[in-house]
C-alpha positions in Angstrom: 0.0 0.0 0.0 1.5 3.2 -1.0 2.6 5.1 2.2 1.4 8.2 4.0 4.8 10.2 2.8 4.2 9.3 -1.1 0.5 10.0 -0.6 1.5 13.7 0.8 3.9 13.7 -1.6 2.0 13.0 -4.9 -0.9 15.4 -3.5 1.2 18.3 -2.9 2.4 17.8 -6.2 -0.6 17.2 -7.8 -1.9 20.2 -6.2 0.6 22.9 -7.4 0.5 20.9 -11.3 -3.6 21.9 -11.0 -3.3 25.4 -9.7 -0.7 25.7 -12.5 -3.6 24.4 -15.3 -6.3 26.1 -14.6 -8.3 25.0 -11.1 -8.7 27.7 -8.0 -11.2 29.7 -10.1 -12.8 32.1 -7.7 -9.2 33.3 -7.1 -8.8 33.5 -11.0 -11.4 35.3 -11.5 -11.1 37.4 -8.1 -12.7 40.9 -8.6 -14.5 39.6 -11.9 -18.4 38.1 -12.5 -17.6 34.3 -12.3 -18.3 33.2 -16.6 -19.0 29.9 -17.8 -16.7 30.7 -19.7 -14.1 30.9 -17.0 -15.6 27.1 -15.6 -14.6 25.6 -19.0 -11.4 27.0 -19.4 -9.0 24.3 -19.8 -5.4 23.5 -20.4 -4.1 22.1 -24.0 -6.6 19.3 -24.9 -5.7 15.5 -24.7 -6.0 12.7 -27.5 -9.4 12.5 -25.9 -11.9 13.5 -22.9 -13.0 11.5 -20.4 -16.4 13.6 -18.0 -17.1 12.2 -14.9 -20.6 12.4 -13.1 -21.3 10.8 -9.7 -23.5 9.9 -6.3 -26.0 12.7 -8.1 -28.9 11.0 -6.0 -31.5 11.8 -8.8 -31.3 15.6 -8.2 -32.8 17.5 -10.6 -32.5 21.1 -9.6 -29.9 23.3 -8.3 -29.9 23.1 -4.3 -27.6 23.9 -1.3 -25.6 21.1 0.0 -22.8 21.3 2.8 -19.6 19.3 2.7 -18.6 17.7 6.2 -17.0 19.1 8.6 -15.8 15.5 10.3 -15.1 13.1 7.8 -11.8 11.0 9.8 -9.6 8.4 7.8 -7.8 5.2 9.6 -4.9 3.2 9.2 -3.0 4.5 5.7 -5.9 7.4 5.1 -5.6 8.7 8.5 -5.1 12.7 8.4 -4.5 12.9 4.4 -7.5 13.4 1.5 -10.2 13.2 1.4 -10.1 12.8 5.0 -9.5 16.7 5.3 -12.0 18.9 6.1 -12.3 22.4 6.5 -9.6 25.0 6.9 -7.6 21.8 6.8 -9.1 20.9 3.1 -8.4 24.8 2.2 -4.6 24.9 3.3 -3.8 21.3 1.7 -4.9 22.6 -1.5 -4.3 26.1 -1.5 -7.7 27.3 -1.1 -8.4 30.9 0.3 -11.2 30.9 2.6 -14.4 32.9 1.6 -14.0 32.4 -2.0 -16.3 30.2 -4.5 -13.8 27.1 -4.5 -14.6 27.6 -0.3 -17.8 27.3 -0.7 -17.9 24.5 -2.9 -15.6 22.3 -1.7 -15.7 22.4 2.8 -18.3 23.7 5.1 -16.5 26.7 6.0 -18.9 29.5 6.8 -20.8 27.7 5.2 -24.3 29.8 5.8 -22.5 33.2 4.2 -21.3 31.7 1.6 -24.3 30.2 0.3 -26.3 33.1 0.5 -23.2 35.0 -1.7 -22.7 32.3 -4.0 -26.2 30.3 -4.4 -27.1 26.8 -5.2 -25.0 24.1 -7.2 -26.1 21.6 -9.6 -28.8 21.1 -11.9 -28.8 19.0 -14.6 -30.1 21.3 -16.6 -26.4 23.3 -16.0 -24.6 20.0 -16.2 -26.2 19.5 -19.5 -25.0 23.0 -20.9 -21.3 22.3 -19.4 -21.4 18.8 -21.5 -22.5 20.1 -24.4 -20.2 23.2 -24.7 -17.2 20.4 -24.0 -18.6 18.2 -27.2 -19.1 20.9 -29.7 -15.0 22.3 -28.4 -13.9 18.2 -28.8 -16.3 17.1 -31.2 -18.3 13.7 -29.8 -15.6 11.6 -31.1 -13.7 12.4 -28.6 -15.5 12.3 -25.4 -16.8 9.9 -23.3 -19.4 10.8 -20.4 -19.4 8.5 -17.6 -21.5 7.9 -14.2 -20.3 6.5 -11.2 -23.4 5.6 -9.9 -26.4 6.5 -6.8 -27.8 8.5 -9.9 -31.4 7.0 -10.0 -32.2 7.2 -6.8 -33.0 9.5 -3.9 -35.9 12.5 -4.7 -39.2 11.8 -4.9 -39.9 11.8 -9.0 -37.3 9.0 -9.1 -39.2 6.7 -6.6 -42.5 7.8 -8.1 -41.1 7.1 -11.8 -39.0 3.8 -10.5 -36.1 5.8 -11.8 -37.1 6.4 -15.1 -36.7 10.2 -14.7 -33.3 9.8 -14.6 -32.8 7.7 -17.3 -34.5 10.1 -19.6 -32.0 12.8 -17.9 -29.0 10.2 -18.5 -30.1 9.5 -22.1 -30.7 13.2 -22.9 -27.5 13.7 -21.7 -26.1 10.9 -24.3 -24.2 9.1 -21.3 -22.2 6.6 -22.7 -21.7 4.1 -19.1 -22.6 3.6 -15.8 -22.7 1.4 -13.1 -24.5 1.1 -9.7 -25.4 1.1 -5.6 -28.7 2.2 -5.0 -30.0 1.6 -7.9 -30.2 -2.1 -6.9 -32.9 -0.8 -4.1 -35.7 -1.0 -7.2 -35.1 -4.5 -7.2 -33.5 -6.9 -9.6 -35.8 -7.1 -12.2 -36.1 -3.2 -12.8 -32.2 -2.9 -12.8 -32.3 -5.6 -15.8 -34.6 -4.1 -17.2 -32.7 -0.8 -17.5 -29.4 -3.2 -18.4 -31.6 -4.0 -21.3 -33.4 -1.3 -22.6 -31.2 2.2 -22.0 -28.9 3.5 -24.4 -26.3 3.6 -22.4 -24.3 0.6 -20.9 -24.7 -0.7 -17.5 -21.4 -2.4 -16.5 -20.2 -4.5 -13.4 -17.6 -6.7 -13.4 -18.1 -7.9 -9.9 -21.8 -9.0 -9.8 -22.6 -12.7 -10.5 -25.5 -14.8 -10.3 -25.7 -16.7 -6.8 -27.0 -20.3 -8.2 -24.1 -20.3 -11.6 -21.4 -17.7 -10.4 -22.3 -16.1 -14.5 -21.7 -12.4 -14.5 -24.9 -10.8 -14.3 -24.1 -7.6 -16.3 -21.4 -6.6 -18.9 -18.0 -6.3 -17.1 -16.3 -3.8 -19.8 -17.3 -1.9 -22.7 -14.9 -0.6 -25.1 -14.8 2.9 -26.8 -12.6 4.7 -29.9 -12.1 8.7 -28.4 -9.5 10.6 -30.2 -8.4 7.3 -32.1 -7.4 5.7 -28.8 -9.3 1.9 -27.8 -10.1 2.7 -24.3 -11.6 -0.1 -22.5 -14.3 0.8 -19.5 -14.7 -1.1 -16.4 -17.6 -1.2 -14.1 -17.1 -1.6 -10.7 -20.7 -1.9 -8.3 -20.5 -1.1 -5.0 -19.5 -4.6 -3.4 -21.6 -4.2 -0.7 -24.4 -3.9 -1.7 -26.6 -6.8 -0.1 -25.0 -6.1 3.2 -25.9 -2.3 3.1 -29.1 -2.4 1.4 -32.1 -5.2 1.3 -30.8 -8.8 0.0 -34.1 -9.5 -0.8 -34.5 -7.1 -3.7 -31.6 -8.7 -5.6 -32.3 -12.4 -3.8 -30.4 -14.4 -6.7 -27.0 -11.8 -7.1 -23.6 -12.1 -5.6 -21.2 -8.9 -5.2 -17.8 -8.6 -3.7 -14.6 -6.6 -4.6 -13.1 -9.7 -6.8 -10.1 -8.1 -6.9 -8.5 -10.8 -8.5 -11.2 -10.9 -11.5 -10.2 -6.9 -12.0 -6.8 -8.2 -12.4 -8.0 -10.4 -15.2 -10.7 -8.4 -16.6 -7.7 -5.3 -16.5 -5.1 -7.9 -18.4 -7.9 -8.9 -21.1 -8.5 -5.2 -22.2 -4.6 -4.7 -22.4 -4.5 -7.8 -24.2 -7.2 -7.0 -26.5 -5.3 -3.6 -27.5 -6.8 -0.9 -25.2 -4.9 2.3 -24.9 -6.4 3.1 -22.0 -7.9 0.9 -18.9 -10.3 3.3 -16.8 -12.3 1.5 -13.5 -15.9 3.7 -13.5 -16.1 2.2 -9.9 -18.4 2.4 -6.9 -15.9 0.9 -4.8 -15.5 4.5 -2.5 -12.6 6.4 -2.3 -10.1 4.2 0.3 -11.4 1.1 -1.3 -10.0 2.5 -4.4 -6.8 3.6 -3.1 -6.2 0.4 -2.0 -7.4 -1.2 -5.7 -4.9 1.1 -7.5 -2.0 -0.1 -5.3 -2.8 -3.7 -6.1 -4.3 -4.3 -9.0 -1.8 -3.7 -12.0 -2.5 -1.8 -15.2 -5.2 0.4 -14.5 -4.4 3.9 -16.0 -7.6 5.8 -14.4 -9.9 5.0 -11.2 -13.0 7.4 -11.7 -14.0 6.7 -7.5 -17.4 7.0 -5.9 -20.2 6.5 -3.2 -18.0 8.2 -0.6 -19.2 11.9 -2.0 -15.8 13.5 -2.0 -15.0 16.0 -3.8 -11.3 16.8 -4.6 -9.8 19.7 -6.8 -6.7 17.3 -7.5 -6.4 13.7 -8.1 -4.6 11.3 -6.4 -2.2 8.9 -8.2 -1.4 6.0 -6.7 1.6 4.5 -8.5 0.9 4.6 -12.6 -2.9 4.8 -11.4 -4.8 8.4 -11.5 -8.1 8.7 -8.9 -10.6 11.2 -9.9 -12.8 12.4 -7.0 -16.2 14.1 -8.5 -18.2 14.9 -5.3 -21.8 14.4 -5.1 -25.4 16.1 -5.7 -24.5 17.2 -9.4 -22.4 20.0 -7.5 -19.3 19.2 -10.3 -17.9 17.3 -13.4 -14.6 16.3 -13.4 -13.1 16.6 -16.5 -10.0 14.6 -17.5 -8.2 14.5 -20.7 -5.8 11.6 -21.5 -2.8 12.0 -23.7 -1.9 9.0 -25.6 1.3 8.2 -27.5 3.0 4.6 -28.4 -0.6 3.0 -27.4 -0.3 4.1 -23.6 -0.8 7.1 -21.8 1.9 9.8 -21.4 0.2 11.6 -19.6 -2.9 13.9 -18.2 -4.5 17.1 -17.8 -7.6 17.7 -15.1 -10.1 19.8 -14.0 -13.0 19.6 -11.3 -15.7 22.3 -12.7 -18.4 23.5 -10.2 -22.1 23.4 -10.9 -22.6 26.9 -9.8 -26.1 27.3 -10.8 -26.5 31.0 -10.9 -23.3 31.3 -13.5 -24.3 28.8 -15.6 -26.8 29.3 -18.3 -30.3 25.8 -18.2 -29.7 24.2 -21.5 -33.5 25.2 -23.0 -33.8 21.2 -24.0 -32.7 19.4 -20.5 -35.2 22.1 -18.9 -37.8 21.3 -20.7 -37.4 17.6 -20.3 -37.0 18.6 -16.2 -39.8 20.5 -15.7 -41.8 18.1 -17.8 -40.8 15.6 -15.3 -41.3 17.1 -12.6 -45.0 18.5 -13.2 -47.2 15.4 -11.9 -45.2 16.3 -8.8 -44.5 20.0 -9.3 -47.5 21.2 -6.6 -46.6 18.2 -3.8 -43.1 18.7 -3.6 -43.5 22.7 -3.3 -45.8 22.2 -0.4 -44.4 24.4 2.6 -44.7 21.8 6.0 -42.7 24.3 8.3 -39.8 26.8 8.8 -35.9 26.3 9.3 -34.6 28.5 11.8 -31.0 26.4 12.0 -28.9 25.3 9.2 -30.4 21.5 8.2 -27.9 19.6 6.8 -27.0 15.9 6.7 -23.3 14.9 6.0 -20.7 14.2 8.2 -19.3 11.4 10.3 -21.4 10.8 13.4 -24.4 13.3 13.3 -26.2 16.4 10.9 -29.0 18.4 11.6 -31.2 17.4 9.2 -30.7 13.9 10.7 -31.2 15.3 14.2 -34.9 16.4 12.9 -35.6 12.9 11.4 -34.8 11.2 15.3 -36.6 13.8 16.8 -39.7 13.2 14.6 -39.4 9.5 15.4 -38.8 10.3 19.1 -41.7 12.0 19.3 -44.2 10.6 16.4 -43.8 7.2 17.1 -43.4 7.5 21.1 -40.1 6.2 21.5 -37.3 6.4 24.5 -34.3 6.3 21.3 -34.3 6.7 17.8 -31.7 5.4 14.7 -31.6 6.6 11.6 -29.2 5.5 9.2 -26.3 7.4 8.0 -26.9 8.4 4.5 -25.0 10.7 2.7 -27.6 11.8 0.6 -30.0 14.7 0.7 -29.8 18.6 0.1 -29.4 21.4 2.7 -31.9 23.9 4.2 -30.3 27.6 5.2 -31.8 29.0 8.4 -35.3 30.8 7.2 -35.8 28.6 3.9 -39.1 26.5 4.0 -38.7 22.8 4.9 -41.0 21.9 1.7 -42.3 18.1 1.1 -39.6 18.0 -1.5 -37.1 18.5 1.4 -38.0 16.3 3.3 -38.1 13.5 0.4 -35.2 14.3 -0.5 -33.2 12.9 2.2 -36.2 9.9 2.7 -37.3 8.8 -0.6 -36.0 5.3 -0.3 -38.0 2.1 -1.5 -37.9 0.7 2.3 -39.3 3.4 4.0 -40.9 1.6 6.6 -40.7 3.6 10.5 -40.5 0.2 12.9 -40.9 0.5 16.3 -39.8 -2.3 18.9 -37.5 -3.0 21.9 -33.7 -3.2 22.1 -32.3 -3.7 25.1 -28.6 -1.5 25.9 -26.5 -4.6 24.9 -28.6 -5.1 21.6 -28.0 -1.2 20.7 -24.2 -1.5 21.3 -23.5 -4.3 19.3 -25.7 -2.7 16.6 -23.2 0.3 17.3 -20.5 -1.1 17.3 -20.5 -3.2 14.0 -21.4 0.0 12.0 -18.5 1.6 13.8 -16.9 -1.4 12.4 -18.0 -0.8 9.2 -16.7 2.8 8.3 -13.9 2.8 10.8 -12.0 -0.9 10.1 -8.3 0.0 9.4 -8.7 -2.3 6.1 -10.2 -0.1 3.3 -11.3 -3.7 2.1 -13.7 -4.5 4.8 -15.3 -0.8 5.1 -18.9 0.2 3.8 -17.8 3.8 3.3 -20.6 5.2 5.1 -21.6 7.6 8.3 -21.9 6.4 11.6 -26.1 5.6 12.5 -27.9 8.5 13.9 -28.9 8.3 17.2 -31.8 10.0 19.3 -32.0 9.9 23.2 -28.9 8.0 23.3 -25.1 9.0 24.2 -22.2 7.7 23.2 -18.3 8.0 23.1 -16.5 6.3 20.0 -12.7 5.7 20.1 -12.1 5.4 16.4 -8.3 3.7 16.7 -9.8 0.9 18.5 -10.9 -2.6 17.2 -14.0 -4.5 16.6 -16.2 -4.1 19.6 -14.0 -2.1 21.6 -14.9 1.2 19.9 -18.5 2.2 21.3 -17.8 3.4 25.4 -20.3 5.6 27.6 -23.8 5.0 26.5 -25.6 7.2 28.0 -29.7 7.4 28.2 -30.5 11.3 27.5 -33.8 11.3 29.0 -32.0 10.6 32.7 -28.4 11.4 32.1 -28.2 7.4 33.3 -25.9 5.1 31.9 -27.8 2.8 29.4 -28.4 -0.3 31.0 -27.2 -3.7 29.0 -29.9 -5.8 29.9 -32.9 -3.5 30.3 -35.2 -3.1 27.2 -36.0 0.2 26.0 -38.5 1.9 22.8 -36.6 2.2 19.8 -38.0 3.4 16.6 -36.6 3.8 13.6 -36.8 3.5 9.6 -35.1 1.9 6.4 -34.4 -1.6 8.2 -33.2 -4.3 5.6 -35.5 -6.7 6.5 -38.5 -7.9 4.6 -42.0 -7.1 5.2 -41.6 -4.1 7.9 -44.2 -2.8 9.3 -44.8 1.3 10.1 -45.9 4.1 8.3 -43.5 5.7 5.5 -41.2 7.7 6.8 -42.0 11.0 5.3 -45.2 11.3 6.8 -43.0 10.8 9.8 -41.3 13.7 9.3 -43.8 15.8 8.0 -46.5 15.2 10.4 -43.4 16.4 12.9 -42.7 19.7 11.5 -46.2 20.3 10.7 -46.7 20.1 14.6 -43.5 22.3 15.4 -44.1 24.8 12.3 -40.6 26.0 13.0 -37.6 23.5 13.6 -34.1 24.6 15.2 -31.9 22.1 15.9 -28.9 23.1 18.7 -25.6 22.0 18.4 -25.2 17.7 19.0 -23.1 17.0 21.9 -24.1 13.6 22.5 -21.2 11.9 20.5 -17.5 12.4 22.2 -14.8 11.3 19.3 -11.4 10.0 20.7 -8.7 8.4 18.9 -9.0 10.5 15.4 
């Protein structure tokens, strides 16, 4: 495994090599009206251009969304990217503080710079930024790509059973992409999208439990720029652990590291130019990958949502980081030469919504979309009077409100709700509309149980998702956030092992240690087993901040951090 030195090394390096070509844009432009024009600027062009899309969790529309300001690595990726946050993130890549690249990239004063900068993404945008890089390239010469957690997670793609975003991916002519929560729709709706989009579906690491046959294509070859690049999908391997088995009953996943190794050798054997991974895998997972498995020029990373102005090359092996929630597109152009590549040129552009002029064809195919559910979603349930947002290691506000709501709608003594990255961010005084609230709910699971754990039963549930995202091998981490917890104290000691991490419990409503073998309430929502029973929850949430009208959510406290 490459070490920490070489990793600071490379990015420091990397770092200077992108300020040099073109990245750090609100200091370019300092003093000057931000340009789309200024986004697409760009460095000599390569034998050919590769754009990278990911973790856009079906969102249509420009909206606010907050980086973390905790996200802690372990082992190797302890204190180096992505594990950065902050003024931290800034210094490491030569940031200054308050500008656009601020905003976009950390959570640094994060309220004021929202209200000066505005909302990112929108496919819309995306779609005018993808088009102006064709018609500069010509199509023959680009290759769009998604990483995946694209067709899920707003309410028109659980309505539509994702077809809204296939109409947006088609529209946008994507050429690949492979998957995570897509899987949530179920195994027969994924195949069914395999089959029918214009665009590939790839997966190299999904087989059929009864045979052990690959399930979906594993690599799909491409001529850009008169270079054979050969594309290889990765899903994200844990996918039946994470999300419901039952809704992909008969398919295996896994890393299969060694079957990348094979699937890598075949490509160079069949006369690729250029091997990229369009992987799932998340970012230390990746790392890991690129330091192992042998020939792989370009790593396009995933599901972990970071966002990094610079890639990270591990060895001959280049990983692009593209952020989440349509906020960017990495752009990365491959130089060719003697049937390998010499080198590489990159940029990470940001969606800034008020910069960037809707392409009149993706809006219209938006707001077509979106008018079944146009007058639901813009439904005002209450008021925010405290930033709502949901990423970040252990807890988010937006999260505090959903425990809240299922502390007090379903009459429990502790709440969980799961640790998904996904959903936008409310500034203090916006509306919390319907669509907000779907926005970080609309799963296919939505079921709010409500049952008894006793204190022993809620550690060890505790402590094997601490397990999970804090495991010192990259290989046996799930890459997300920590469970969200209501009523309940804890202290985590992240440089411990299994079961040794999770210290303190403490029941809120006494300030009583939680007793092991006492039961208490417990409700929560999006459980993995089959045939839950609760209401959805949504109207959870709703019917919460109907009742409250205004929500503000102080400062969590309740989770002490050791050993980062």
């Amino acid at each position: 495994m490459i070490s920490r030195r070489d990793f600071l090394s490379a990015g420091t390096a990397l770092a200077g090599l992108l300020a040099a070509s073109g990245t750090g844009l609100a200091q370019a432009v300092a003093g000057q009206k931000l340009t789309t024009a200024d986004l697409l600027t760009f460095d000599k062009a390569g034998t050919f251009t590769i754009l990278h899309l990911t973790d856009i969790h079906a969102q249509l529309v420009p909206i606010y969304f907050r980086e973390p300001s905790i996200n802690l690595g372990v082992g190797e990726a302890r204190g180096v990217p992505p594990h950065l946050t902050d003024m931290a993130f800034l210094d490491y890549f030569r940031i200054k503080p308050g500008t656009r690249d601020a905003y976009a990239l950390t959570s640094e004063d994060f309220t004021a710079l929202a209200r000066t900068y505005g909302r990112m993404g929108g496919v819309d945008r995306i779609a005018t930024l993808v088009k102006a890089i064709r018609a500069e390239r010509g199509d023959d010469k680009v290759l769009l790509l998604d990483g995946g957690d694209g067709l899920q997670g707003s309410w028109s793609s659980l309505k539509t059973n994702a077809e809204d975003m296939v109409k947006v991916f088609s529209a946008l002519k994507l050429d690949a992409m492979v998957g995570h929560w897509e899987f949530t729709y179920g195994a027969d709706r994924v195949t069914e999208i395999k089959d029918k989009a214009p665009f590939s579906f790839l997966a190299q690491n999904v087989r059929s439990r009864e045979w052990g046959e690959p399930v979906f294509d594993a690599v799909k070859t491409y001529e850009k720029g008169g270079a054979k690049v050969a594309v290889i999908g990765q899903a994200f391997p844990r996918t039946p652990i994470s999300n419901p088995r039952w809704m992909i009953p008969d398919w295996e996943f896994g890393i299969r590291e060694e079957e990348m190794q094979k699937q890598v050798d075949a490509a160079r054997s069949d006369g690729a130019d250029a091997v990229v991974v369009l992987s799932h895998n998340g970012f230390d997972v990746d790392r890991k990958m690129a330091s192992r498995v042998k020939g792989i020029d370009v790593i396009l990373t995933a599901h972990t949502h970071d966002a990094m102005p610079a890639v990270t090359q591990v060895g001959g092996t280049v990983l692009v980081a593209t952020g989440s929630h349509g906020k960017f597109v990495s752009r990365l152009d491959l130089d060719v030469k003697d049937r390998k590549v010499a080198g590489y040129r990159f940029q990470l552009i940001p969606v800034f919504s008020d910069v960037i002029a809707p392409d009149p064809e993706m809006a219209k195919l938006v707001a077509d979309i979106r008018a079944p559910f146009e007058k639901g979603l813009a439904r005002e349930i209450g008021r925010a009077e405290s930033l709502l947002y949901r990423r970040g290691n252990f807890n988010g506000t937006f999260d505090d409100m959903i425990c809240d709501a299922l502390l007090k709608e379903r009459d429990a003594e502790i709440a969980l709700s799961p640790g998904f990255r996904w959903g936008g961010t409310l500034l203090p005084g916006d509306p919390i509309t319907f669509e907000a609230i779907a926005n970080a709910t609309a799963i296919t699971y939505p079921a709010c149980y409500r049952n008894t754990m006793t204190g022993q039963q809620l550690k060890d549930i505790l402590e094997d998702v601490a397990d999970n995202i804090f495991h010192p091998d990259p290989y046996f981490q799930g890459g997300g956030d920590m469970v969200r917890v209501g009523g309940v104290g804890y202290a985590i000691d992240v440089a411990k092992g299994a079961g040794q991490r999770i210290s303190d419990l403490t029941f809120l409503k006494t300030g009583k240690p939680l007793e092991a073998d006492k039961s208490y309430t417990v409700a929560g929502w999006a459980s993995i087993a089959q045939n839950v029973e609760g209401p959805p929850v949504w109207e959870v949430v709703e019917r919460y901040v109907a009742n409250a009208k205004t929500v503000k959510i102080a400062p969590n406290s309740s989770v002490k951090v050791t050993g980062a």
